[in-house]
C-alpha positions as CSV (number, residue, x, y, z in Angstrom):
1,X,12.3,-14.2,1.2
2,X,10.6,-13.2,-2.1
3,X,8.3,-10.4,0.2
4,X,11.2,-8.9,1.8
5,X,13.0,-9.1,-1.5
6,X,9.9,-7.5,-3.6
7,X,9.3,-5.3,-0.9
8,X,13.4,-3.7,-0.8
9,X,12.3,-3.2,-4.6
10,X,9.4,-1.0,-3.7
11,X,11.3,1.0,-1.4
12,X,13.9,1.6,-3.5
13,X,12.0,2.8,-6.5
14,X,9.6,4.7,-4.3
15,X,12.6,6.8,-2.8
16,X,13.7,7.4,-6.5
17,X,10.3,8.2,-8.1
18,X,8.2,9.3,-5.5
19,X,7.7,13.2,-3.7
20,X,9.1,13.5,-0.6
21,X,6.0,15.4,0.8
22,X,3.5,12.5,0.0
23,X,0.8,12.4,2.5
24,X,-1.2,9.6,1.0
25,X,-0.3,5.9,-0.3
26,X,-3.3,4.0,-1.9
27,X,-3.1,0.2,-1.6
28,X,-4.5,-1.7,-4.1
29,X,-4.8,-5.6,-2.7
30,X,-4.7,-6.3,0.7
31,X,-3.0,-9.8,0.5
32,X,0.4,-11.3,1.3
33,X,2.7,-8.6,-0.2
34,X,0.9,-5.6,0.7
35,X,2.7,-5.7,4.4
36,X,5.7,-5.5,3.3
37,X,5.5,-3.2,0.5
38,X,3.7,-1.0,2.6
39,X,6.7,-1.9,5.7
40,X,9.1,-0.2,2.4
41,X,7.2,2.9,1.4
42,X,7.2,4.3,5.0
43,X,10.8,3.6,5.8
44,X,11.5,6.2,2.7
45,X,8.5,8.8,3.0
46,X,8.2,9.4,6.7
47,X,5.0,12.2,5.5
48,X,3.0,9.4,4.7
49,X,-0.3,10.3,7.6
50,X,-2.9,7.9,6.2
51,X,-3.1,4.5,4.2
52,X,-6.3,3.9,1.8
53,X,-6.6,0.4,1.3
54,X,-8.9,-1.1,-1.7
55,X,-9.6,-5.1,-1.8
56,X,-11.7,-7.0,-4.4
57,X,-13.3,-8.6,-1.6
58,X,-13.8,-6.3,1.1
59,X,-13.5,-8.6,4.1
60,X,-9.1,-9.1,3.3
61,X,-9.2,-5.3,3.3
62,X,-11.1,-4.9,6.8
63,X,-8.5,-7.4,7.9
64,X,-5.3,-6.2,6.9
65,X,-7.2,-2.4,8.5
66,X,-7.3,-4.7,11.8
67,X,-3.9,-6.1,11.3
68,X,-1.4,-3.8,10.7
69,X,-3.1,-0.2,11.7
70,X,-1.7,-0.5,15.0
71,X,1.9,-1.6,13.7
72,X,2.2,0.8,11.1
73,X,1.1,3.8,13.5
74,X,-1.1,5.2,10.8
75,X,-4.5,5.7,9.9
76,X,-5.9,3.0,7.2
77,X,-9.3,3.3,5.6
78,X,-10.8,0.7,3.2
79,X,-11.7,3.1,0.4
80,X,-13.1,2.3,-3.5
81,X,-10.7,1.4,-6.2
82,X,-11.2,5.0,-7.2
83,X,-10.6,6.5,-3.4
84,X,-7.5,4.7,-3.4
85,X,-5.9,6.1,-6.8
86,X,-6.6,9.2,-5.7
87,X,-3.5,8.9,-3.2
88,X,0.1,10.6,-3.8
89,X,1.8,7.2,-4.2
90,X,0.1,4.0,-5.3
91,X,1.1,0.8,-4.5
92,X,-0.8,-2.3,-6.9
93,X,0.2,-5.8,-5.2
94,X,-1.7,-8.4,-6.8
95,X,-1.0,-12.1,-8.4
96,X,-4.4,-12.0,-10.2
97,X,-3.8,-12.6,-13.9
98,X,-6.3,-10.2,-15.0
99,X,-5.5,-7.0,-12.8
100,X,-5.5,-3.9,-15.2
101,X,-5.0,-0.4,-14.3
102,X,-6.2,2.0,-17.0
């Protein structure tokens, strides 16, 4: 319940804050909440065309790429942390005490 829940959150702000023509959403962390916040931003931006995806450890990346590109209908590339910022929305999902974005 907490994804969907955390997830509704994301969409809600994203339809709010974000540019209706955004092309590009960077994901930063590939684990258990990325899905569903991802599942939220394209229910509001329908212009999203591609997905960048950055992991600490490459190998979640390459499997949420194998996982949910089909699903989602959309391009995903495992990029760099800076590859991914460079994206019209950003999305950060991590649980990791000591993620900072600067």
């Amino acid at each position: 319940m907490t994804a969907y829940r955390t997830g509704a959150a994301t969409g809600v702000a994203t339809e709010a804050l974000a540019r209706t023509d955004s092309e590009t959403l960077g994901i930063i962390g590939a684990g258990k909440q990325a899905p569903y916040q991802v599942k939220a931003i394209l229910a509001v931006r329908h212009s999203i065309d591609k997905i960048k995806v950055f992991n600490r450890t490459e190998q979640r990346a390459i499997k949420f790429k194998a996982e949910y590109e089909q699903e989602f209908g959309i391009e995903i590339s495992i990029v760099s942390l800076e590859d991914a910022i460079d994206s019209d929305i950003i999305n950060g999902d991590s649980s990791h005490e000591t993620v900072h974005f600067t």
